[in-house]
C-alpha positions in Angstrom: -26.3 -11.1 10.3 -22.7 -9.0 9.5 -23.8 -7.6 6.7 -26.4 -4.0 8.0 -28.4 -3.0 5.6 -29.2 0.1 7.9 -26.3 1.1 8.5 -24.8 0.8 5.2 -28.0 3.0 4.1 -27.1 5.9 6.5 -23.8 5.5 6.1 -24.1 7.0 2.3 -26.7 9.1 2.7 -24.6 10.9 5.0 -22.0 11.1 2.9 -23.4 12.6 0.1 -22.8 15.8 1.9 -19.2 15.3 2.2 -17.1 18.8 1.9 -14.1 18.6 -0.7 -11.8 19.4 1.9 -13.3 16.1 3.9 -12.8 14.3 0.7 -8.9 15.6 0.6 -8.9 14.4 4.4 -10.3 11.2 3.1 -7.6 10.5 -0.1 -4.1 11.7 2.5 -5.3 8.9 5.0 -5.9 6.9 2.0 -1.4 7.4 1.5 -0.8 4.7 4.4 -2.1 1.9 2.2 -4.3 0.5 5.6 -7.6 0.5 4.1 -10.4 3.2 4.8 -13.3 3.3 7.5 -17.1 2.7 6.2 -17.3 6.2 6.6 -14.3 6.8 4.0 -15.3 4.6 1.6 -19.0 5.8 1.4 -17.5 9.9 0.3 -14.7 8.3 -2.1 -18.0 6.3 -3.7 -19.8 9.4 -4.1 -17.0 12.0 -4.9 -17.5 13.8 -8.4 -14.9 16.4 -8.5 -12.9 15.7 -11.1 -9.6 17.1 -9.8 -9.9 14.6 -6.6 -11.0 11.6 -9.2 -7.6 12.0 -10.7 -5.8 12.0 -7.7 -7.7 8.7 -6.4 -6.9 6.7 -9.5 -3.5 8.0 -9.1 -3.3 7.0 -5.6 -4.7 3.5 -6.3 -2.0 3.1 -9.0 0.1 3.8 -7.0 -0.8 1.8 -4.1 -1.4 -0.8 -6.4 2.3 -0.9 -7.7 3.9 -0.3 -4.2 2.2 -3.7 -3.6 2.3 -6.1 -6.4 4.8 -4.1 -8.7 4.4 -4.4 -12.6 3.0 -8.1 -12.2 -0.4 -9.5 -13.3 -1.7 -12.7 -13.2 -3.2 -14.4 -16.3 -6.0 -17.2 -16.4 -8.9 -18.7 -18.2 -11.7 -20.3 -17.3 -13.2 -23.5 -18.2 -17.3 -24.1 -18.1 -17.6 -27.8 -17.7 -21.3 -28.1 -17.1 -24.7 -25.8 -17.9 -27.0 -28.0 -15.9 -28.4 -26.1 -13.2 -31.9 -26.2 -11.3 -32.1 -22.6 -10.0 -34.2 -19.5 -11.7 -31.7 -16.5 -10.9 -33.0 -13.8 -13.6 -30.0 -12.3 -15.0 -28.4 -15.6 -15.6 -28.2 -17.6 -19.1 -28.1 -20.8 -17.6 -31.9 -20.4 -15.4 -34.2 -23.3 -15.2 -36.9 -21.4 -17.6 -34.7 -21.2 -20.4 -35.4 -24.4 -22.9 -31.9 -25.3 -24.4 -30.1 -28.3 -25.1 -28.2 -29.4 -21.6 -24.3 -30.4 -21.4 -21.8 -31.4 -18.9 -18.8 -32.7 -20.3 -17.6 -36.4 -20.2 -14.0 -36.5 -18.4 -12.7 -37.2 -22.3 -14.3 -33.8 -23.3 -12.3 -31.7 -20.0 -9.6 -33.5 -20.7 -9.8 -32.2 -24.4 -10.4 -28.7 -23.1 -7.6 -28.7 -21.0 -5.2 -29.9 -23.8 -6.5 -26.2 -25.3 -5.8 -24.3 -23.2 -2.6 -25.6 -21.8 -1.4 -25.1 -25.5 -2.5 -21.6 -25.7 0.2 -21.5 -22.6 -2.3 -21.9 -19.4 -1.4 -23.0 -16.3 -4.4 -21.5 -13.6 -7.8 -22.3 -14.5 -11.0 -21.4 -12.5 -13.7 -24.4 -12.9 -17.3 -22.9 -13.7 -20.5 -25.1 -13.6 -24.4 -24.9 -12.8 -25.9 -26.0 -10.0 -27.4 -29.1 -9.9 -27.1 -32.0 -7.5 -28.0 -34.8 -9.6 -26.4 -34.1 -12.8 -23.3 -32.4 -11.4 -22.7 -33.3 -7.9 -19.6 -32.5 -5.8 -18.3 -35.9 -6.8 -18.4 -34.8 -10.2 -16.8 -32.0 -9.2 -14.3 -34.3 -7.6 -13.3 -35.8 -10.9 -12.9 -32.9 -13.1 -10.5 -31.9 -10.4 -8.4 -34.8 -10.6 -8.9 -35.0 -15.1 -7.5 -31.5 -14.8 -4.5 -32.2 -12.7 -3.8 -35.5 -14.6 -3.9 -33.7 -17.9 -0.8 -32.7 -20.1 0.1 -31.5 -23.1 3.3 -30.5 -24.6 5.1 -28.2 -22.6 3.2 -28.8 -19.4 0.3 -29.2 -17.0 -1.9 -26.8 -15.2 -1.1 -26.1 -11.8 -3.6 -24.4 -10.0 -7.2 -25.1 -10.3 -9.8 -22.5 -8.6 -13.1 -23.5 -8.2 -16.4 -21.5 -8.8 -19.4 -23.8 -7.3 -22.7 -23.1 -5.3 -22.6 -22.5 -1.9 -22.6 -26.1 0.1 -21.2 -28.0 3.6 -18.6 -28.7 5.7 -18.2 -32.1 4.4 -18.3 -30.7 0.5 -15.7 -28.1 1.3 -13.5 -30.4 3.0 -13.7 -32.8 0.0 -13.0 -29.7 -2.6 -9.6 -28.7 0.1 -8.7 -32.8 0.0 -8.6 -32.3 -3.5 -6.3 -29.6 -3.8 -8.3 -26.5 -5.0 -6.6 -22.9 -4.8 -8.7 -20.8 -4.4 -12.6 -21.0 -3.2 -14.9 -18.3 -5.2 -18.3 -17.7 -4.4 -20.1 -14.0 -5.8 -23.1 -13.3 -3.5 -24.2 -11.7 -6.7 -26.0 -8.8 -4.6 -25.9 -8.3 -0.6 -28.3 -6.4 -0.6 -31.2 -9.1 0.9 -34.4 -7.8 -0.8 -32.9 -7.6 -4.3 -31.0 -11.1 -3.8 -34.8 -12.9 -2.6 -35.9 -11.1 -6.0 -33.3 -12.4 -8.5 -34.0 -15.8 -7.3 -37.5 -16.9 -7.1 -37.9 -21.0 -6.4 -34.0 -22.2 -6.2 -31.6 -23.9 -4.3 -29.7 -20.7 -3.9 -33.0 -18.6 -2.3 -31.4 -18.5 0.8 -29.7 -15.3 1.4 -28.3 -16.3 4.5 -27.0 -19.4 3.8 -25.3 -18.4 0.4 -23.8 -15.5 2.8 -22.3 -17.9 5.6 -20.6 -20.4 2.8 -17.0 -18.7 3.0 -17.8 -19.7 6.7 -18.5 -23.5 6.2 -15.4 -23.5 3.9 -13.0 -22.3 6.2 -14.2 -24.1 8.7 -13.5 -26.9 6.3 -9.8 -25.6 6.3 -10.1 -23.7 3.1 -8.5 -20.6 3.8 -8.6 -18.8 0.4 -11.6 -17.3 -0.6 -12.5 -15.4 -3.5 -15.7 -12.9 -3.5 -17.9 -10.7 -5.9 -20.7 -9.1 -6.3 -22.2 -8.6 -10.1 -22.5 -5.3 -10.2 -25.8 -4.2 -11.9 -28.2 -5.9 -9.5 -28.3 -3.2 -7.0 -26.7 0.2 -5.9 -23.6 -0.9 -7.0 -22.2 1.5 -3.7 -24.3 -0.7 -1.5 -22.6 -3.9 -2.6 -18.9 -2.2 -2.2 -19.4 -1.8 1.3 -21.2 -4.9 1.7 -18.3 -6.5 0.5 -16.5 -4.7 2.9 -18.1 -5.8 5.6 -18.0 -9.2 4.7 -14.7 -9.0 4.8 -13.9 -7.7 7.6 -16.2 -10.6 9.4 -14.0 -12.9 7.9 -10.7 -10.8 8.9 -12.1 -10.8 12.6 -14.0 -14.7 13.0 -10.6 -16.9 11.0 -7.9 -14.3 10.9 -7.9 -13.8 7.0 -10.6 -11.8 4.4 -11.0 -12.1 1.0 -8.0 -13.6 -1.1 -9.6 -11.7 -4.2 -12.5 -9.6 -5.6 -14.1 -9.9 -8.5 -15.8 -7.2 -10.2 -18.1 -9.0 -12.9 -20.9 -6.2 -14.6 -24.3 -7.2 -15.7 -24.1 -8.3 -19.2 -26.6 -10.0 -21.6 -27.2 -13.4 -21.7 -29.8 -15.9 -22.9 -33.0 -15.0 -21.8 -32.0 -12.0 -20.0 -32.7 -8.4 -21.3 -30.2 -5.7 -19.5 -33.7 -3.4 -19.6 -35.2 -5.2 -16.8 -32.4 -4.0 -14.7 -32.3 0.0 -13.5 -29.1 -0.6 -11.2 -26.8 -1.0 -14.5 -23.3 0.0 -13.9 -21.7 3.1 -16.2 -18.1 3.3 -17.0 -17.3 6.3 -14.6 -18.9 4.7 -12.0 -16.7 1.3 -12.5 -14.2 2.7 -12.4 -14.7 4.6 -9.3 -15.4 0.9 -8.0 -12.5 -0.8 -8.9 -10.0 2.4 -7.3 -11.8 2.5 -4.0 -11.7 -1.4 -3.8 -7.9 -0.9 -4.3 -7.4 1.5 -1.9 -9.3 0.0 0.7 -8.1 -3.2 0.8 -5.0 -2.9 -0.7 -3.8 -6.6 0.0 -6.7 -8.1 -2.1 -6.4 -9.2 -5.6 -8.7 -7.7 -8.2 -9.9 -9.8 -10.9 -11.2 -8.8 -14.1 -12.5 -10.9 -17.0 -13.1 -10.7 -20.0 -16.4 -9.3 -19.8 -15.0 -6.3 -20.5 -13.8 -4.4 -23.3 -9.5 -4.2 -24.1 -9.8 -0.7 -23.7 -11.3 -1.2 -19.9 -9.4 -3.5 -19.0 -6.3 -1.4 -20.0 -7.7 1.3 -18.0 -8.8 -0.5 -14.8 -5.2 -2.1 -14.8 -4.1 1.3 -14.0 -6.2 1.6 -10.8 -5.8 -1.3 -9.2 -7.0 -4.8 -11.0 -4.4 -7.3 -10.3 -5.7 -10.4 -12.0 -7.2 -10.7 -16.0 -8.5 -13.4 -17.9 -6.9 -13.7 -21.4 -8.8 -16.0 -24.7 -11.8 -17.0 -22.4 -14.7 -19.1 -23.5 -17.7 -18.9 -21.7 -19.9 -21.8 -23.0 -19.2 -25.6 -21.9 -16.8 -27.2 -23.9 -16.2 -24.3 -25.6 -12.8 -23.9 -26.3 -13.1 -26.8 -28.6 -16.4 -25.4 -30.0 -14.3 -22.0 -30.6 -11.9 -24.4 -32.7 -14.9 -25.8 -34.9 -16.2 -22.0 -35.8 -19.4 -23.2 -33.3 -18.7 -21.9 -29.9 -21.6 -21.0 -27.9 -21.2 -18.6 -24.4 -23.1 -18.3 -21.0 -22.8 -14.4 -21.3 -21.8 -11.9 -24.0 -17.5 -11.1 -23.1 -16.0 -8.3 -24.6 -12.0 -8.7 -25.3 -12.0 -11.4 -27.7 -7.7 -11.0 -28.3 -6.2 -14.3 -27.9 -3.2 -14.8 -24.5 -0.6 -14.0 -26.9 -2.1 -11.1 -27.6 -3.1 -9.7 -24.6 0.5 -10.7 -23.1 2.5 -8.7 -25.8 -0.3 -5.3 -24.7 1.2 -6.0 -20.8 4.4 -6.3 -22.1 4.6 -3.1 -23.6 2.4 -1.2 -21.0 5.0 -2.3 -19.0 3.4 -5.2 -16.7 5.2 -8.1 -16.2 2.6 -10.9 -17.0 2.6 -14.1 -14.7 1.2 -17.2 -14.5 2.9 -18.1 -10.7 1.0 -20.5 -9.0 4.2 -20.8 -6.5 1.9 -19.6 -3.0 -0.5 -21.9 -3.2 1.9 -24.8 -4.4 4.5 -23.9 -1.1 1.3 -23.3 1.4 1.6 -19.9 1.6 -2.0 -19.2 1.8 -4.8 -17.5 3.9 -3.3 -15.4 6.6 0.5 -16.8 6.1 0.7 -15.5 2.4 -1.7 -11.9 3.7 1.2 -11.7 6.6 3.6 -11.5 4.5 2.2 -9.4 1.5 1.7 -6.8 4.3 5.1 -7.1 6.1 6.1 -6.6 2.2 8.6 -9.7 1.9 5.8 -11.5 -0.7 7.5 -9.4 -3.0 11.1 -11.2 -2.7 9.4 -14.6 -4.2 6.7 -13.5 -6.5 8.8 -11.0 -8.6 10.9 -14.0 -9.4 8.1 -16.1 -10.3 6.5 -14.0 -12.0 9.9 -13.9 -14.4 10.3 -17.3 -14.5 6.5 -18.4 -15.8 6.8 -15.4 -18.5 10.3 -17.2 -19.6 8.2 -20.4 -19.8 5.5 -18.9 -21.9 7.7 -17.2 -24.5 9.8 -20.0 -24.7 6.8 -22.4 -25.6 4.4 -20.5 -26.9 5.6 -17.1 -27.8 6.5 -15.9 -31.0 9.5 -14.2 -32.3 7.7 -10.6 -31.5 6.5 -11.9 -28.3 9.8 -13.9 -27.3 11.5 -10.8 -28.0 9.5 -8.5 -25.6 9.8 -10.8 -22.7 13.4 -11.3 -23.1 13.9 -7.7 -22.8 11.3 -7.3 -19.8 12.9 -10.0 -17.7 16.5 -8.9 -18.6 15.5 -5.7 -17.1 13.3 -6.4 -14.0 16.0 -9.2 -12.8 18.3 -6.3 -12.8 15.7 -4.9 -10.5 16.2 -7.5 -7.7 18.0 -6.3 -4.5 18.8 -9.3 -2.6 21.5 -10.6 -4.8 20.8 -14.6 -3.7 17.5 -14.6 -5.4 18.4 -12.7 -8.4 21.5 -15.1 -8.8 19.3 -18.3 -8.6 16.8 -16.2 -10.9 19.5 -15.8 -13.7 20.6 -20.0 -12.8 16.8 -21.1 -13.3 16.3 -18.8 -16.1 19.0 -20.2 -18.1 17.4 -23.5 -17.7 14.4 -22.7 -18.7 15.7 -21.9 -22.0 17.6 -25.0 -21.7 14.5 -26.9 -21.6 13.8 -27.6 -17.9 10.6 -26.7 -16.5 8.5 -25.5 -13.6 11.2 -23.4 -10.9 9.8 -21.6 -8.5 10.2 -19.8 -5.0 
C-alpha cells in the first residue's frame, strides 16, 4: 500500500531535531512554489520558532496569491439524506444513534435548491449517508439531474460536487455520465490502526478499499478528485503527509493529484463527545496545517467550511485556503428547516453569517469572491486545467470569471452596500488585466450583465 506508516513515523521523529538554520534552508526552497520533500514538510510541521512561523504564513500568502490572485470560490452544501448503515464514532449520522431518518423526496431537493440559488448559489457539494437500500447510487443519480433541472429567478446551479462513500467502476462511471465536478472522498484518518478503530462493523471498515476509491474513479474517467482528512482523529502531522503521499500516487499512477483539500476539524455532533478523542486539533497547530498544505502543493485548492469560526476563516484565508463555504446548513433539508426557525445539523458549524455577508467581509479584505464554475463547464479538468495553473496561463480565464460571477451576484442578489463594493472591486481589478483582448470582452460581457443577460464565461 502507498501510504508507509513507517516511514512517515521516522520521518518526524527525525525531524524534531531539525536546526533553525535547516528550517531557514527548508522555507528559501519553499520560494520556488514546487512543493517540499517528506523530509521538508515533516520540520515545517514541527517548527515552533515564532520568527520562522511568520515568515511561513507569509510565504504561503504569498505563494498563495502569486497563484490564484485575490479570488475565492464560494459554495454551499446541500445534505439530502441521513440514512446510513455504518458506526464511524465521531460521526452524528452512526447506526447506534436512535433518531428520526430522512432522505428527501426529489420535490424537497428541488425546494432546497430554489434556497439556495436565491441566496445567489451556483456550486453545490451533495452530502448523504451511506446506505445502499435507502440511498443507492441511482438515487444519487436523480438528485443529480433534480439539481441541474432546478431554477429559480436569476438562475440555475452549475456545478454539482459530490461527497459519497467510496464505491466501483461502474458507480463512478455512472456519477462522471452524469456530469459531477468534482469527486470528494475524506479518508477521515490514514493512519490504518486509528481508521479500523473509528469504524467498528460498517461498510466503510475497509481501509484499503476506502484508500484505492480515487483509483476506481479515475479509472472511471473521473479525473477531479477532492481529499481530506478530519483532523482530530490522529496525529494530525501524520495525516498531512499521508495526504501527501496519496497524492503523489495519484500524480505518478493517472498524471494528476488532488484537485482540492479539505481541512474539516473534529467537532461535536450527535452522540459524539470531543473528550473521547486525545488527537484534537488547537488553533496554532491548524494553522500551521493549512500554510504547509499551501506551500507544498501549491496548485491544490484548500477548502474550508463553515465549521469554523469568522475569525479563522479570515485568518486561514491569509495562508493559503482558496475555497469557503458561505450560509451552510448541515442537517437534510435544512435550508428550509432554517426558514421555519427548526433546522437541525449533522455537526455543530461555527460562522453562521449569511453569503451576503460573508461576500461584503472578502470584498473589503480585498478578495475578489467567485462563484466560476467556467473549468469544469469548458473541460479543463484533471491534468489539462493543473498544466495550465502551473504554466500560469489559468490565470488569463479565471480572473475574468471570477469578475463576471461577482457582477452576477451583486446584480441579483446584492444590496445597495454590497452592489456598491463589487462595482468598485471589479472596476479596479479589470483595470488589472494585461492582455487587452480579454479585458475588452470582460468590460463587453460586463455591461450585459447589468443589462440583464446571463452566464459569460471563458
Amino acid at each position: 500500500m502507498f501510504i508507509n506508516h513507517e516511514f512517515i513515523q521516522n520521518t518526524l521523529e527525525k525531524a524534531k531535531y531539525a536546526t533553525k538554520e535547516q528550517i531557514g534552508e527548508v522555507l528559501e526552497r519553499a520560494k520556488s512554489r514546487k512543493g517540499l520533500s517528506y523530509e521538508d514538510i515533516a520540520i515545517l510541521l514541527q517548527m515552533e520558532d515564532k520568527v520562522q512561523l511568520k515568515e511561513m504564513y507569509k510565504l504561503a500568502g504569498e505563494i498563495k496569491e502569486s497563484i490564484y490572485g485575490k479570488r475565492v470560490v464560494v459554495f454551499a452544501p446541500l445534505y439530502v439524506s441521513d440514512y446510513c448503515v455504518n458506526d464511524c464514532v465521531y460521526c452524528g449520522y452512526q447506526r447506534c444513534n436512535k433518531f428520526t431518518r430522512r432522505k428527501l423526496t426529489q420535490e424537497e431537493v428541488a425546494s432546497e435548491v430554489e434556497i439556495l440559488e436565491s441566496m445567489g448559489h451556483k456550486r453545490l457539494a451533495l452530502e448523504l449517508g451511506e446506505d445502499p437500500v435507502n440511498a443507492p447510487i441511482e438515487y444519487v443519480l436523480e438528485c443529480l439531474d433534480t439539481i441541474y433541472k432546478t431554477q429559480k429567478d436569476n438562475g440555475s446551479i452549475r456545478r454539482v460536487n459530490v461527497n459519497i462513500a467510496a464505491t466501483t467502476v461502474e458507480e463512478y462511471k455512472m456519477l462522471k455520465e452524469a456530469g459531477i465536478g468534482t469527486y470528494i472522498l475524506f479518508q477521515e484518518t490514514y493512519h490504518k490502526e486509528t481508521y479500523e478503530k473509528m469504524h467498528p462493523k460498517c461498510l466503510k471498515s475497509s481501509y484499503e478499499y476506502h484508500l484505492t476509491a480515487f483509483d476506481r474513479a479515475m479509472e472511471a474517467g473521473i479525473d477531479d478528485v477532492g481529499a481530506g482528512a478530519l483532523f482530530g482523529l490522529a496525529d494530525p502531522k501524520f495525516e498531512v503527509l499521508a495526504l501527501m503521499m496519496h497524492n503523489e500516487h495519484l500524480e505518478e499512477k493517472y498524471g494528476v493529484g488532488f484537485h482540492t483539500i479539505s481541512v474539516p476539524r473534529l467537532k461535536p455532533a450527535g452522540g459524539v463527545s470531543l473528550e473521547n478523542f486525545p488527537n484534537l486539533v488547537d488553533d496554532n497547530m491548524f494553522k500551521k496545517i493549512v500554510a504547509v498544505l499551501r506551500i507544498a502543493v501549491p496548485f491544490t485548492g484548500l477548502i474550508l467550511s463553515t465549521r469554523e469560526s469568522a475569525k479563522m476563516r479570515k485568518e486561514l484565508l491569509k495562508y493559503g485556503v482558496s475555497q469557503v463555504s458561505a450560509g451552510s446548513s448541515t442537517g437534510v433539508g435544512g435550508y428550509k428547516s432554517r426558514q421555519e426557525g427548526k433546522e437541525s445539523s449533522q455537526f455543530k458549524t461555527s460562522d453562521e453569517r449569511s453569503p451576503m455577508d460573508i461576500l461584503k467581509e472578502l470584498l473589503d479584505d480585498g478578495y475578489i469572491p467567485s462563484y466560476c464554475t467556467a473549468c469544469y463547464r469548458k473541460g479543463r479538468t484533471g491534468e489539462r486545467f493543473m498544466s495550465m495553473a502551473k504554466a500560469g496561463t489559468i490565470q488569463y480565464v479565471c480572473g475574468p470569471n471570477a469578475l463576471m460571477t461577482l457582477m452576477e451576484f451583486a446584480v441579483d442578489y446584492g444590496d445597495k452596500e454590497l452592489y456598491k463594493k463589487a462595482k468598485e472591486t471589479i472596476e479596479r481589478e479589470a483595470e488589472n488585466i494585461n492582455r487587452e483582448d480579454i479585458k475588452t470582452l470582460l468590460k463587453n460581457n460586463l455591461k450585459k450583465i447589468e443589462n440583464g443577460e446571463r452566464d459569460f464565461y471563458l
